[in-house]
C-alpha angles and dihedrals in degrees: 000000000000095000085048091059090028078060097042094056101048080055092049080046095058088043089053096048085045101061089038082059094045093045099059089042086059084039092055088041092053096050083047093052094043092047084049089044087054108048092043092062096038091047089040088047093048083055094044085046096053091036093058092046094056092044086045089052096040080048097054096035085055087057090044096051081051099050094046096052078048086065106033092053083042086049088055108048101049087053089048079055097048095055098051096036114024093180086042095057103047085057092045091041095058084038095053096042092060093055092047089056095048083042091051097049097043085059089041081055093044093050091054095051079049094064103024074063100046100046090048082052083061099052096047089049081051092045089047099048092050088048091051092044089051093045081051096049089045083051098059095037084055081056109044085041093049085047085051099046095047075048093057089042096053100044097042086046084052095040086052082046096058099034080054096056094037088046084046090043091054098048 
């Protein structure tokens, strides 16, 4: 009988080193995991990050290709006017100066909006990225918890188990 139990624990002994060894395994995987985790969404929102910006800059080079052929046909137009009504002109020059102003600011407005837009857009895709890797990082703790807690039930229904048979063996 003791043989039997002495048995039975070194057994118990080479489970529990086992699942130690288990356990650290899982442990080194995880930090793995976690530093890969990391650096790919470091290394995605530095892309993001540089992608955004050269939309956000063709974008703005496009406006200001636009604005300058703006100027350039409106240019144009009010010395074509000039040259054939002097008087004309100076009216629709003070005129079209004004709306060029109120042109101009409204694009100076709606740029700012561009890139008010495009630089929030960073910072969500920033704020999305950190929630996803700590849902990540809740996920594999479950895990790890959930692997520690069937542990602590196994060895203390093994340690009940023992105590049973040596508290049987002694009676």
């Amino acid at each position: 009988e003791e043989a039997r139990l002495k048995q039975e624990k070194d057994t118990l002994l080479k489970i529990q080193e086992y699942q130690a060894q288990q356990l650290a395994a899982l442990e080194a995987q995880k930090k793995e995991l976690n530093y890969q985790k990391r650096s790919e969404g470091t290394r995605r929102l530095m892309l993001d990050a540089r992608l955004q910006e050269q939309k956000r800059l063709y974008q703005l080079e496009l406006r200001l290709k636009a604005i300058e052929e703006d100027k350039a046909r409106i240019k144009a137009e009010a010395e074509q006017r000039a040259q054939l009504k002097r008087i004309e002109e100076e009216k629709s020059q003070i005129k079209a100066q004004a709306e060029e102003r109120a042109r101009l600011q409204a694009v100076d407005t709606e740029q700012e909006k561009i890139i008010a837009a495009a630089e929030e857009k960073v910072r969500l895709k920033a704020i999305e990225d950190e929630i996803e890797r700590i849902k990540l990082q809740a996920e594999e703790q479950a895990r790890i918890d959930t692997i520690e807690s069937e542990q602590a039930q196994i060895i203390a229904a093994t340690e009940a188990r023992v105590k049973a048979e040596q508290e049987a063996k002694i009676k």
